[in-house]
PyMOL CGO cylinders between C-alpha atoms (Angstrom):
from pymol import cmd
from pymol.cgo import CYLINDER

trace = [
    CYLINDER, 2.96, 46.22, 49.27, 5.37, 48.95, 50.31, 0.3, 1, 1, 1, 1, 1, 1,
    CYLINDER, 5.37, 48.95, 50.31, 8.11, 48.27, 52.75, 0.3, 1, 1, 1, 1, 1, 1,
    CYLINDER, 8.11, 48.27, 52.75, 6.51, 50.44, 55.12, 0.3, 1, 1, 1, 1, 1, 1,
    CYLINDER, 6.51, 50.44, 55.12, 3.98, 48.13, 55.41, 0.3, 1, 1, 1, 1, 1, 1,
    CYLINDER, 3.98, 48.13, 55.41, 5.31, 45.13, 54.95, 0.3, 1, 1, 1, 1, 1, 1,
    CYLINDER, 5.31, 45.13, 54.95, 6.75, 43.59, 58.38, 0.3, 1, 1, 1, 1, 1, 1,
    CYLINDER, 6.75, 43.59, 58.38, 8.38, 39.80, 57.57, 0.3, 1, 1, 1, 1, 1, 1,
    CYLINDER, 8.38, 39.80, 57.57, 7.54, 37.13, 60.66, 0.3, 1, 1, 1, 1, 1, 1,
    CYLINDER, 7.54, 37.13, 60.66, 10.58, 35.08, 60.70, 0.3, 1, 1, 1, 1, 1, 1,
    CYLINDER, 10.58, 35.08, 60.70, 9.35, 31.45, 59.33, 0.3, 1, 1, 1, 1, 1, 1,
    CYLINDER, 9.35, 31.45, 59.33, 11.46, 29.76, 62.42, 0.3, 1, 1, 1, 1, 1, 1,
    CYLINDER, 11.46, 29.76, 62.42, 9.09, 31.75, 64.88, 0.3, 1, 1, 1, 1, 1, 1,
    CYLINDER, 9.09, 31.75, 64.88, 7.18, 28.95, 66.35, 0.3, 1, 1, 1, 1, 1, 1,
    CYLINDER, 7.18, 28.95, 66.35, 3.59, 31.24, 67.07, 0.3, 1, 1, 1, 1, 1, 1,
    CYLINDER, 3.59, 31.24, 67.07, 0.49, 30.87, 66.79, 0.3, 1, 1, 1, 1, 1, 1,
    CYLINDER, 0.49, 30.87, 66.79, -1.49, 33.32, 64.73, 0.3, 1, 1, 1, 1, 1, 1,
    CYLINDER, -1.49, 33.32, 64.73, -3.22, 35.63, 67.26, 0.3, 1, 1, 1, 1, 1, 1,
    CYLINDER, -3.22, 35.63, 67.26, 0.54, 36.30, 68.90, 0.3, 1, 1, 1, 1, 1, 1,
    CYLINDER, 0.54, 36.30, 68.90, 2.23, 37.34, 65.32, 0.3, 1, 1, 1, 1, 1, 1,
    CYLINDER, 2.23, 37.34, 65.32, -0.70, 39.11, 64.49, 0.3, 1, 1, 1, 1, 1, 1,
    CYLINDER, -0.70, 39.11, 64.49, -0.04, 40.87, 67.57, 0.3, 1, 1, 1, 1, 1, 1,
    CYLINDER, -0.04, 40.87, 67.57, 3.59, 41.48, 67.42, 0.3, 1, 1, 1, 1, 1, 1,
    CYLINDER, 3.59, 41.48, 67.42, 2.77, 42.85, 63.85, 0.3, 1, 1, 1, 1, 1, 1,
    CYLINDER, 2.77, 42.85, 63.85, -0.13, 44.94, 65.54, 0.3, 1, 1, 1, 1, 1, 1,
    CYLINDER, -0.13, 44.94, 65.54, 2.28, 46.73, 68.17, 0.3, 1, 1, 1, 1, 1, 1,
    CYLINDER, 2.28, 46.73, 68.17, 5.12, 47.07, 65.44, 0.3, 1, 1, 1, 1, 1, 1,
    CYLINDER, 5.12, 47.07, 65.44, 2.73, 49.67, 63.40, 0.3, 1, 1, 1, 1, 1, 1,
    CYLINDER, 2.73, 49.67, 63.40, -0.72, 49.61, 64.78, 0.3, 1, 1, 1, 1, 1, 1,
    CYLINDER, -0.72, 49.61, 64.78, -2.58, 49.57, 61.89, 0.3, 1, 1, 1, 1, 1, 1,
    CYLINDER, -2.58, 49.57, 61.89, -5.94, 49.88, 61.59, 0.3, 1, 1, 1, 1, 1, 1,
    CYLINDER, -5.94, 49.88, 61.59, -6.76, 47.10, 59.34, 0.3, 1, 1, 1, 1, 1, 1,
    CYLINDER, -6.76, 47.10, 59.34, -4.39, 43.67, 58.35, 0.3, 1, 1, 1, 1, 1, 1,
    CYLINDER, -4.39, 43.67, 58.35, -4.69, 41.38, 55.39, 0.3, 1, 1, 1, 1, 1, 1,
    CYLINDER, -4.69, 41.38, 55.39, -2.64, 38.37, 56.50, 0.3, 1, 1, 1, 1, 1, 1,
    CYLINDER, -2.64, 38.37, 56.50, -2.23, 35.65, 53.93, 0.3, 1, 1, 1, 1, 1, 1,
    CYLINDER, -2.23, 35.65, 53.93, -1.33, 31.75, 55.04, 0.3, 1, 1, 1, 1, 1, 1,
    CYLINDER, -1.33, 31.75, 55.04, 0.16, 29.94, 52.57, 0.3, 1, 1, 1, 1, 1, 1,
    CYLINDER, 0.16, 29.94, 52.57, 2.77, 28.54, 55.12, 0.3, 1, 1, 1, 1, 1, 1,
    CYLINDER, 2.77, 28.54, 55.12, 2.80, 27.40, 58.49, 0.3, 1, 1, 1, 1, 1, 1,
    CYLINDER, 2.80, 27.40, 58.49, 0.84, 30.26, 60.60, 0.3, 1, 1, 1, 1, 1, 1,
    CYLINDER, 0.84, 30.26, 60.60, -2.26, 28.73, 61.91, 0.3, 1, 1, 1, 1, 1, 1,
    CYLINDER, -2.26, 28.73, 61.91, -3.10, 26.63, 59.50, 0.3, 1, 1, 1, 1, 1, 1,
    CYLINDER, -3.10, 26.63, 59.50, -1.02, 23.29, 58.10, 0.3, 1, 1, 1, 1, 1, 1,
    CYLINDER, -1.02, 23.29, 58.10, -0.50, 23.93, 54.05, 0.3, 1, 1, 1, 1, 1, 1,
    CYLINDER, -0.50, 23.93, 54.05, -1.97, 20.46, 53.97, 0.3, 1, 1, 1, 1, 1, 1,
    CYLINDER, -1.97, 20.46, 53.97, -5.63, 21.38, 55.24, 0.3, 1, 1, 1, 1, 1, 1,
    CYLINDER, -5.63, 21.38, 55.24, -5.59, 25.10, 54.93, 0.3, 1, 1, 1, 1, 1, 1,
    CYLINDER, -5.59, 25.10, 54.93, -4.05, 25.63, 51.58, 0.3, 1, 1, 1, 1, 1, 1,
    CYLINDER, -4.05, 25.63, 51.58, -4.76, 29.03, 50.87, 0.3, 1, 1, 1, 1, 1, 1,
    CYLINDER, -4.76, 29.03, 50.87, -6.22, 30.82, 53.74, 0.3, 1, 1, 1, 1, 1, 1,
    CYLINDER, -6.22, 30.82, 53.74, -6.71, 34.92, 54.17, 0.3, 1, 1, 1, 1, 1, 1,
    CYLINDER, -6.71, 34.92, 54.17, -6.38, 36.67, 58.08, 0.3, 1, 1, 1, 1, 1, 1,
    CYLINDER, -6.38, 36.67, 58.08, -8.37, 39.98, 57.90, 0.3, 1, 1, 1, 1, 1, 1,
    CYLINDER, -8.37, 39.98, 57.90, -9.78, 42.05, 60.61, 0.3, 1, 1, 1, 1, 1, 1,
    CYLINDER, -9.78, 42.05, 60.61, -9.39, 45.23, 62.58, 0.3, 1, 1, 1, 1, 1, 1,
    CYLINDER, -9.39, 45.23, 62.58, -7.47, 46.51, 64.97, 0.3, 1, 1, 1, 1, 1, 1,
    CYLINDER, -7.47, 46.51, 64.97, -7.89, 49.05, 68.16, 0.3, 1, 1, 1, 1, 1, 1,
    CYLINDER, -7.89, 49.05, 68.16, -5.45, 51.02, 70.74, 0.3, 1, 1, 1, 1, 1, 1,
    CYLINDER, -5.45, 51.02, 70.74, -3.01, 48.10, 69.53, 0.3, 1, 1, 1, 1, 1, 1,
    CYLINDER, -3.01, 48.10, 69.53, -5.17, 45.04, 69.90, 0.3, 1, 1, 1, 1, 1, 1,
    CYLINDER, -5.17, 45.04, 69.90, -6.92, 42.87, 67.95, 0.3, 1, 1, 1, 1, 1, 1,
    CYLINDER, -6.92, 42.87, 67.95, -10.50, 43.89, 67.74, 0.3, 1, 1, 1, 1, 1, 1,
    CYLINDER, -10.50, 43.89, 67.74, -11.73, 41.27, 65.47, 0.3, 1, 1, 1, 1, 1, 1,
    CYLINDER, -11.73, 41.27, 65.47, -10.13, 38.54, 63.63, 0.3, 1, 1, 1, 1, 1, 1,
    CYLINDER, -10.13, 38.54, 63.63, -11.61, 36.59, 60.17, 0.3, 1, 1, 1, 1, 1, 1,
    CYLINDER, -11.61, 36.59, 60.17, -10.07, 33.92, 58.41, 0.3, 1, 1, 1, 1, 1, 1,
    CYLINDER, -10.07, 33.92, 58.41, -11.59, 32.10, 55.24, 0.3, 1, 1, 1, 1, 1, 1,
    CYLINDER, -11.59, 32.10, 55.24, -10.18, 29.42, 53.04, 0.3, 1, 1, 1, 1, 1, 1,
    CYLINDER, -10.18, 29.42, 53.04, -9.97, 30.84, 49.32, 0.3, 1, 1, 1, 1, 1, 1,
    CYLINDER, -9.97, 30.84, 49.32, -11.34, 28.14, 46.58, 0.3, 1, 1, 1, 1, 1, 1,
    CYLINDER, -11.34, 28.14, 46.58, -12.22, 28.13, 43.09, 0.3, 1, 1, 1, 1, 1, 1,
    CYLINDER, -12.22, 28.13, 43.09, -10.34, 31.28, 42.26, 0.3, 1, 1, 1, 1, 1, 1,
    CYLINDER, -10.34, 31.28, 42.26, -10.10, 32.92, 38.99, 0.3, 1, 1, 1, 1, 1, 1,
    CYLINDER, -10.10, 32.92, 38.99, -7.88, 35.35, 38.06, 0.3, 1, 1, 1, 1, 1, 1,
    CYLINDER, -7.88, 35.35, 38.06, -8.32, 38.59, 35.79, 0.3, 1, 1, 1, 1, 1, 1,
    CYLINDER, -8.32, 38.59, 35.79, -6.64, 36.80, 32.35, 0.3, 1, 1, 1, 1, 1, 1,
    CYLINDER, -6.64, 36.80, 32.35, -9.14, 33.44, 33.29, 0.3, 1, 1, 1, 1, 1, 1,
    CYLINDER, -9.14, 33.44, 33.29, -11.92, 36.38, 31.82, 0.3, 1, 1, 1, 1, 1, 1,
    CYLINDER, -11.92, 36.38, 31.82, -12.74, 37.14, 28.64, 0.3, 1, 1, 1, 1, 1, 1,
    CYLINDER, -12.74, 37.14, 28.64, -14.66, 40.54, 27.60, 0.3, 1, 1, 1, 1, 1, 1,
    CYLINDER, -14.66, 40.54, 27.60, -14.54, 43.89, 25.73, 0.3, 1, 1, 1, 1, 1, 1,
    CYLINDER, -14.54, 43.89, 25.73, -11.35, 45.36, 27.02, 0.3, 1, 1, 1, 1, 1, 1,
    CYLINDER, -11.35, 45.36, 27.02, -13.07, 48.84, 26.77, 0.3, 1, 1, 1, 1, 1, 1,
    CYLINDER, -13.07, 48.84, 26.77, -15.58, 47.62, 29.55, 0.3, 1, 1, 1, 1, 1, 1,
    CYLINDER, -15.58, 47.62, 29.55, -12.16, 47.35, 31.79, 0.3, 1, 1, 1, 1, 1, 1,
    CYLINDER, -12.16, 47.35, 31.79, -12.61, 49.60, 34.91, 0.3, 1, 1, 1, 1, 1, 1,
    CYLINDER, -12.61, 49.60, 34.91, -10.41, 52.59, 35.62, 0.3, 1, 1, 1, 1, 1, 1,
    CYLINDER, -10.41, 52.59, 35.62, -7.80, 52.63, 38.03, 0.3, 1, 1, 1, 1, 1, 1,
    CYLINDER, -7.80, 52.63, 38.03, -8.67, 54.63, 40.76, 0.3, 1, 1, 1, 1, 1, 1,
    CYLINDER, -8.67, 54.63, 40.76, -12.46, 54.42, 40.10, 0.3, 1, 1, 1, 1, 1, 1,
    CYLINDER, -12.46, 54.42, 40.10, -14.61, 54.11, 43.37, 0.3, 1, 1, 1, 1, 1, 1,
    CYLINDER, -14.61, 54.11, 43.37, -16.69, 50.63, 43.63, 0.3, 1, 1, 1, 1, 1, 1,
    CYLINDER, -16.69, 50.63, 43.63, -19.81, 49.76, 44.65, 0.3, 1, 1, 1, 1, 1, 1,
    CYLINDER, -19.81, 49.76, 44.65, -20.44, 46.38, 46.74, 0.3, 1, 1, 1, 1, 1, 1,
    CYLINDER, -20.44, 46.38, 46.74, -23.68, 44.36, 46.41, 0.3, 1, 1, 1, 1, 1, 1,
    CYLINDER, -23.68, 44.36, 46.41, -24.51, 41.85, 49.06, 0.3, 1, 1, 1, 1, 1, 1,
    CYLINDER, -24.51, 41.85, 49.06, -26.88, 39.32, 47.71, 0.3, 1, 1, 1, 1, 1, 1,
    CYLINDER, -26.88, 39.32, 47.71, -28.64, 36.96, 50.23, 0.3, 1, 1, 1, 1, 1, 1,
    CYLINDER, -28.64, 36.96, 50.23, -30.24, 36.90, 53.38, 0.3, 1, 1, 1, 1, 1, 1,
    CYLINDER, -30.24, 36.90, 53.38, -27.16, 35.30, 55.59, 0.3, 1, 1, 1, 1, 1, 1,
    CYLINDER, -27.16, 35.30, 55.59, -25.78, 39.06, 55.46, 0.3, 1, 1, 1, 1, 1, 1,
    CYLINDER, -25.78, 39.06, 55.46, -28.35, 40.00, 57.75, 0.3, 1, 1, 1, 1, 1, 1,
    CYLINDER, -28.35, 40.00, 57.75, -29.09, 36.79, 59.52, 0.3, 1, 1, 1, 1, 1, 1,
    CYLINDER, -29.09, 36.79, 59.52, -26.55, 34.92, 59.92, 0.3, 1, 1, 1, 1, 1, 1,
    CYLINDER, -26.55, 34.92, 59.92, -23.25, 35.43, 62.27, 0.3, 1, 1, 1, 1, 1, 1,
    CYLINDER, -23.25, 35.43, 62.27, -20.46, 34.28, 60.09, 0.3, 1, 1, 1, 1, 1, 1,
    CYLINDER, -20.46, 34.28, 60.09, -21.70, 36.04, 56.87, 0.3, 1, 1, 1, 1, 1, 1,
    CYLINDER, -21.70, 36.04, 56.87, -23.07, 39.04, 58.64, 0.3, 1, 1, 1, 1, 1, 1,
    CYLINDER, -23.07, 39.04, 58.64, -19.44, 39.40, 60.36, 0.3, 1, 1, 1, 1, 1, 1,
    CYLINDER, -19.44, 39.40, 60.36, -17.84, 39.20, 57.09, 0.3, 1, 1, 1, 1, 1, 1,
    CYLINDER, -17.84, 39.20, 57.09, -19.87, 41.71, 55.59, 0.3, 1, 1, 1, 1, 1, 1,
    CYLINDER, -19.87, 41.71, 55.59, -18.63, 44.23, 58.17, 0.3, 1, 1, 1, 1, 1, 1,
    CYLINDER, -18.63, 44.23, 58.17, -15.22, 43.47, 57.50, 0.3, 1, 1, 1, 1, 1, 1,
    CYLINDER, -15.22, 43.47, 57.50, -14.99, 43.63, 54.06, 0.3, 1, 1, 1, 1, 1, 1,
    CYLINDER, -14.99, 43.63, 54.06, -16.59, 47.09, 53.99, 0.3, 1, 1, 1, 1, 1, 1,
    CYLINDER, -16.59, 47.09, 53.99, -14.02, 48.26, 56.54, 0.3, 1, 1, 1, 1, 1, 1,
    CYLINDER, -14.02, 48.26, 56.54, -11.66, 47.15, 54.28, 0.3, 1, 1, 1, 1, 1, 1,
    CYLINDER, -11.66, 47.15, 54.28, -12.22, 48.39, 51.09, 0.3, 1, 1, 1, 1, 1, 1,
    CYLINDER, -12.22, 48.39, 51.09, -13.77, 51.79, 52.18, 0.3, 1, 1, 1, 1, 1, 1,
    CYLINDER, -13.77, 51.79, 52.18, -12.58, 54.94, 50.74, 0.3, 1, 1, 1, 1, 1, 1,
    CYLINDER, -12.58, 54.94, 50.74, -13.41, 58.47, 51.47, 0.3, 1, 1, 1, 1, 1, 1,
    CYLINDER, -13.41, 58.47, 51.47, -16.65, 59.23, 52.98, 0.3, 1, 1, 1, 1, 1, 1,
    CYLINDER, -16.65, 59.23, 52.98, -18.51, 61.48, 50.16, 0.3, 1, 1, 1, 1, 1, 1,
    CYLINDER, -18.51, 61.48, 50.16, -21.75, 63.42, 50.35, 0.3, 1, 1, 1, 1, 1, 1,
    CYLINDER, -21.75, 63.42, 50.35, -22.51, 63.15, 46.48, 0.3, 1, 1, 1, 1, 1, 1,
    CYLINDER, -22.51, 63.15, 46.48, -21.58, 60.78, 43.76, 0.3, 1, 1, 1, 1, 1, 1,
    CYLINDER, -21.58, 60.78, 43.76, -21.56, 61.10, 39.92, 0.3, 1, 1, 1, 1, 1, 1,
    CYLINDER, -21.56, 61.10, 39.92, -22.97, 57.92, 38.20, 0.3, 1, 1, 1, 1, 1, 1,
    CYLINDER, -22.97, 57.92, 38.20, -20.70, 58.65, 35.57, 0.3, 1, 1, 1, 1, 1, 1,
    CYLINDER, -20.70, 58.65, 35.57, -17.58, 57.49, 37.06, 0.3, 1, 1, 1, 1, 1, 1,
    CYLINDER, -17.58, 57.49, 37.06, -19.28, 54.47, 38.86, 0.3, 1, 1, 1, 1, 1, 1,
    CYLINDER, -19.28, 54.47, 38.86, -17.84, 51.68, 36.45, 0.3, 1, 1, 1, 1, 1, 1,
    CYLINDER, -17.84, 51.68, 36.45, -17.35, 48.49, 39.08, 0.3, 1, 1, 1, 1, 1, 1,
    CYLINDER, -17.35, 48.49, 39.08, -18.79, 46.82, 41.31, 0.3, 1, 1, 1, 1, 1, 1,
    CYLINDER, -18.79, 46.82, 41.31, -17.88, 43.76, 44.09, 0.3, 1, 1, 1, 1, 1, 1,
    CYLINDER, -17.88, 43.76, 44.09, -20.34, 41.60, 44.25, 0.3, 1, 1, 1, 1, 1, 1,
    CYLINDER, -20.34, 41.60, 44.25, -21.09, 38.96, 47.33, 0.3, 1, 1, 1, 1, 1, 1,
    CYLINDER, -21.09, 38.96, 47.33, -23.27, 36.07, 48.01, 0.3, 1, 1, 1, 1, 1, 1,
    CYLINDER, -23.27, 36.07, 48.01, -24.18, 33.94, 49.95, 0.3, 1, 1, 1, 1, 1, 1,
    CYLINDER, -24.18, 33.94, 49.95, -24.32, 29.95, 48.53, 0.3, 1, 1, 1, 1, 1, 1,
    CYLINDER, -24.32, 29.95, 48.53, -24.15, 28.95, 52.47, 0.3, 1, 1, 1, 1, 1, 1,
    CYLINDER, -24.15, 28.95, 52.47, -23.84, 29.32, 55.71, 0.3, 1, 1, 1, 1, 1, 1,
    CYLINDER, -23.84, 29.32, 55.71, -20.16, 29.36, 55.65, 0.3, 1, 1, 1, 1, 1, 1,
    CYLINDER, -20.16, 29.36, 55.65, -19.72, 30.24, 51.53, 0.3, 1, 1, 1, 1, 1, 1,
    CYLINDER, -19.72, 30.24, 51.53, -19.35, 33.29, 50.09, 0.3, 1, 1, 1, 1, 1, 1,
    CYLINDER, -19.35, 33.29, 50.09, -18.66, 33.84, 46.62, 0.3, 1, 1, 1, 1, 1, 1,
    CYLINDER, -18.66, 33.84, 46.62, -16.76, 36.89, 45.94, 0.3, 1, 1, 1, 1, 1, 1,
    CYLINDER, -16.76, 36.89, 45.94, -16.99, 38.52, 42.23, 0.3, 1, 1, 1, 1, 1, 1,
    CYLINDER, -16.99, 38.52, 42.23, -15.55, 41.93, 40.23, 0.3, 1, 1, 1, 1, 1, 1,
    CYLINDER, -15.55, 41.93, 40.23, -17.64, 42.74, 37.76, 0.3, 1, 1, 1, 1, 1, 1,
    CYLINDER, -17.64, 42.74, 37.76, -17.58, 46.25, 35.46, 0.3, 1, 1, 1, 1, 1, 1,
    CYLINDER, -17.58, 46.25, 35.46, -20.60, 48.23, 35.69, 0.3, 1, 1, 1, 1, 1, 1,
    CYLINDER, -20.60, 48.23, 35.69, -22.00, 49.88, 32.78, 0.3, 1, 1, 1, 1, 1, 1,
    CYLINDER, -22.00, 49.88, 32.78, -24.77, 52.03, 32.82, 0.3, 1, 1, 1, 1, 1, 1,
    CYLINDER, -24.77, 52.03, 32.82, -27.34, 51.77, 29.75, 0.3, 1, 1, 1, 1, 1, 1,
    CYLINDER, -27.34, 51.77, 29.75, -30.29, 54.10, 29.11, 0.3, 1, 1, 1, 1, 1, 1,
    CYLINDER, -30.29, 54.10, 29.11, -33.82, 52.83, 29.88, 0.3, 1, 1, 1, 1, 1, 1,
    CYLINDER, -33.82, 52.83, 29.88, -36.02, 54.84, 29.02, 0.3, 1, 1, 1, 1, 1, 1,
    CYLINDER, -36.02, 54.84, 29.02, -36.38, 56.37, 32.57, 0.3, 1, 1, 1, 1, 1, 1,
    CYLINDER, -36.38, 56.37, 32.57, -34.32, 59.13, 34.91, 0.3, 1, 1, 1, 1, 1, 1,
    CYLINDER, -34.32, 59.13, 34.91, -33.06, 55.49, 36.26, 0.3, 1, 1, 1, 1, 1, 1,
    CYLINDER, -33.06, 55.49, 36.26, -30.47, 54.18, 34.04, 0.3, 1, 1, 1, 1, 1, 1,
    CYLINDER, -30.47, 54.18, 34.04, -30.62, 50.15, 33.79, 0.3, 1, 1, 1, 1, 1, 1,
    CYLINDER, -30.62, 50.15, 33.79, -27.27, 48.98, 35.15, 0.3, 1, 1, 1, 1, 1, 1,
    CYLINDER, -27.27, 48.98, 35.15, -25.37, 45.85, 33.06, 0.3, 1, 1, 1, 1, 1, 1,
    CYLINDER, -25.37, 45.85, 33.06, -22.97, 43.86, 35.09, 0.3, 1, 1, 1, 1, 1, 1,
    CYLINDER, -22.97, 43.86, 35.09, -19.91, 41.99, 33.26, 0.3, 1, 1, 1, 1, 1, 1,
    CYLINDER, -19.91, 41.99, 33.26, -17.42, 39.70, 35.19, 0.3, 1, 1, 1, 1, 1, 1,
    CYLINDER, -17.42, 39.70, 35.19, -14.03, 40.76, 35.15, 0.3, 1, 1, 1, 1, 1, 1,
    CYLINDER, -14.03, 40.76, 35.15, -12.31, 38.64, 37.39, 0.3, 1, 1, 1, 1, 1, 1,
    CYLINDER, -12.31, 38.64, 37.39, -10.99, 37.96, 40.12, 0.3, 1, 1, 1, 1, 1, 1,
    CYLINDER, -10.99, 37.96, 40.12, -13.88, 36.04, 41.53, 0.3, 1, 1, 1, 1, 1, 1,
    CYLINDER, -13.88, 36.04, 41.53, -13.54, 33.28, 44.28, 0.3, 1, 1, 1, 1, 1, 1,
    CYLINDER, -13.54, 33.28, 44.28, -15.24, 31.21, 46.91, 0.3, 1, 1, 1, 1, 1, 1,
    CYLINDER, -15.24, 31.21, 46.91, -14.78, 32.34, 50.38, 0.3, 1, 1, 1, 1, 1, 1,
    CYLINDER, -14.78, 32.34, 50.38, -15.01, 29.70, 52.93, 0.3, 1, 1, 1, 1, 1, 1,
    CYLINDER, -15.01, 29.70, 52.93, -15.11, 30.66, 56.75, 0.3, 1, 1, 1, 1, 1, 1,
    CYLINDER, -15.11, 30.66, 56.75, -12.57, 29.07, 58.42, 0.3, 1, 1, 1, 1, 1, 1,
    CYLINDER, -12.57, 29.07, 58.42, -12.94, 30.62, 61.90, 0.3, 1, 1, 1, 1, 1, 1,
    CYLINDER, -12.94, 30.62, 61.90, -13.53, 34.37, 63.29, 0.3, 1, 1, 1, 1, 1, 1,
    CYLINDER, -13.53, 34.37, 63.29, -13.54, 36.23, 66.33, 0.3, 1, 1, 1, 1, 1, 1,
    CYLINDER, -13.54, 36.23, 66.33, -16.20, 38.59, 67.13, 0.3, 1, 1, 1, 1, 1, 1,
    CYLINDER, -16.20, 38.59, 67.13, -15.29, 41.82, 68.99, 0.3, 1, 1, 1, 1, 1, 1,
    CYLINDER, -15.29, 41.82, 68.99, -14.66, 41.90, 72.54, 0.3, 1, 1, 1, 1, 1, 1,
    CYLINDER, -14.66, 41.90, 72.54, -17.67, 43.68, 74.11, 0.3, 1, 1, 1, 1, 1, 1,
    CYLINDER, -17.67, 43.68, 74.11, -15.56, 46.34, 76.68, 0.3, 1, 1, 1, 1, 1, 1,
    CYLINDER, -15.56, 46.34, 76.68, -12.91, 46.77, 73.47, 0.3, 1, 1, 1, 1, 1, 1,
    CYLINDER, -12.91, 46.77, 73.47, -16.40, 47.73, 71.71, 0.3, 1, 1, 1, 1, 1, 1,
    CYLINDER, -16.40, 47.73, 71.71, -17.48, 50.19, 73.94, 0.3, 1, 1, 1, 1, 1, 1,
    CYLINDER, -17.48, 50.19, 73.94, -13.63, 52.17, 73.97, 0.3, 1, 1, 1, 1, 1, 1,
    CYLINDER, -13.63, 52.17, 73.97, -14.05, 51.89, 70.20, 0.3, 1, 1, 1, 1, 1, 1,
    CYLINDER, -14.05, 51.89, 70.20, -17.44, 53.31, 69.92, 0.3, 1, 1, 1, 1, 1, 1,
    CYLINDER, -17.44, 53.31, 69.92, -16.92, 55.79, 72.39, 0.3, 1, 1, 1, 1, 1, 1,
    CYLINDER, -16.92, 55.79, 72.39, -17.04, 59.56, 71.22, 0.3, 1, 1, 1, 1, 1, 1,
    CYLINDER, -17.04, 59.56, 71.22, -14.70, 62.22, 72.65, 0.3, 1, 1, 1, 1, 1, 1,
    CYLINDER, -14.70, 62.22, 72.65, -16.71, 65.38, 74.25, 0.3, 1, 1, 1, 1, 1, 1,
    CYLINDER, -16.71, 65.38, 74.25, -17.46, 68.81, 72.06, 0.3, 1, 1, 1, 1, 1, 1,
    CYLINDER, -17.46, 68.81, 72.06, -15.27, 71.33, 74.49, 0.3, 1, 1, 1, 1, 1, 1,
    CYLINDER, -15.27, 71.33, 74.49, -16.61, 73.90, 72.25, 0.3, 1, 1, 1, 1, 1, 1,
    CYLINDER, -16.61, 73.90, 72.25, -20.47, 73.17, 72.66, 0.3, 1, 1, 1, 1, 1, 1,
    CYLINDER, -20.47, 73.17, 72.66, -22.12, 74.97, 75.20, 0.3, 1, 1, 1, 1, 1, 1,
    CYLINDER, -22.12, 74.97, 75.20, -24.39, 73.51, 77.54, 0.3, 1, 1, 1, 1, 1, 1,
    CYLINDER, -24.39, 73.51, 77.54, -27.90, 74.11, 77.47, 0.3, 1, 1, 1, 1, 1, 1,
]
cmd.load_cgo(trace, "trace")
């Protein structure tokens, strides 16, 4: 992480999370935060040994706050595969949500949102198979579980104008167990959602 981005909390700041979050907020205003706790914020190391922050924000405020325990991680060297099937860097990925606590269930569903806020790119009109070589993929072993996978996406012939799609693991890949969240505040929802007036369309 660039130092432009990087803003250090001093460890003798005795704050809860929501206030440094917010100090960090006003200091750039950014419109997402990925806020790890591996010390003191929020959490005691004890408990909440490795716990991620993410959420957005709006007009410098917090608009909604996530924060799930990480367990049973795996990094990239803990996989072993055909180097060729590595992914390129800068490829766009593809997410897959597998279950039926993305749609049904508040703490999964809530996630979901986030997560695609977060790793969304540019907003494209077309997309060429060809260069779709990864994919993040997400389910849902409970309530409060999610495990979290990379895998590289290779695209076979079948036969068909559908090509049949292979899935290897690649790593990382990791449990992620809600903690707590904050759903958005229902008037910061509306100013979010709100959409500024055409001056150039003319009234019928």
């Amino acid at each position: 992480m660039s130092g432009t981005f990087d803003v250090g909390v001093p460890e003798s700041c005795d704050v809860i999370l929501c206030s440094a979050l917010q100090f960090f907020n006003c200091s750039l205003n950014p419109y997402l935060f990925f806020y790890p706790l591996f010390y003191k914020y929020g959490a005691h190391s004890k408990k909440r040994p490795n716990n991620l922050v993410l959420g957005c924000t709006y007009d410098h405020q917090i608009y909604d706050l996530f924060e799930v325990g990480v367990e049973n991680f795996k990094s990239i060297k803990d996989f072993s595969y055909d180097k060729k099937m590595a992914p390129r860097v800068g490829s766009k990925p593809l997410f897959a949500f597998i279950g039926e606590g993305f749609e049904s269930v508040e703490e999964p569903k809530h996630l979901k949102e986030v997560l695609l806020e977060l790793f969304r790119g540019e907003v494209i009109e077309n997309l060429n198979l060809s260069g779709v070589d990864r994919v993040y993929v997400c389910t849902t072993t409970s309530s409060k579980t999610v495990f979290f996978t990379h895998c590289a996406l290779r695209l076979k012939r079948s036969g068909t104008v559908v090509p049949r799609m292979e899935l290897v693991e690649v790593g990382p890949s990791m449990d992620l167990v809600v903690q707590r969240h904050r759903l958005p505040d229902q008037g910061l929802t509306k100013q979010a959602m709100r959409k500024s007036i055409d001056p150039h369309k003319k009234k019928i």
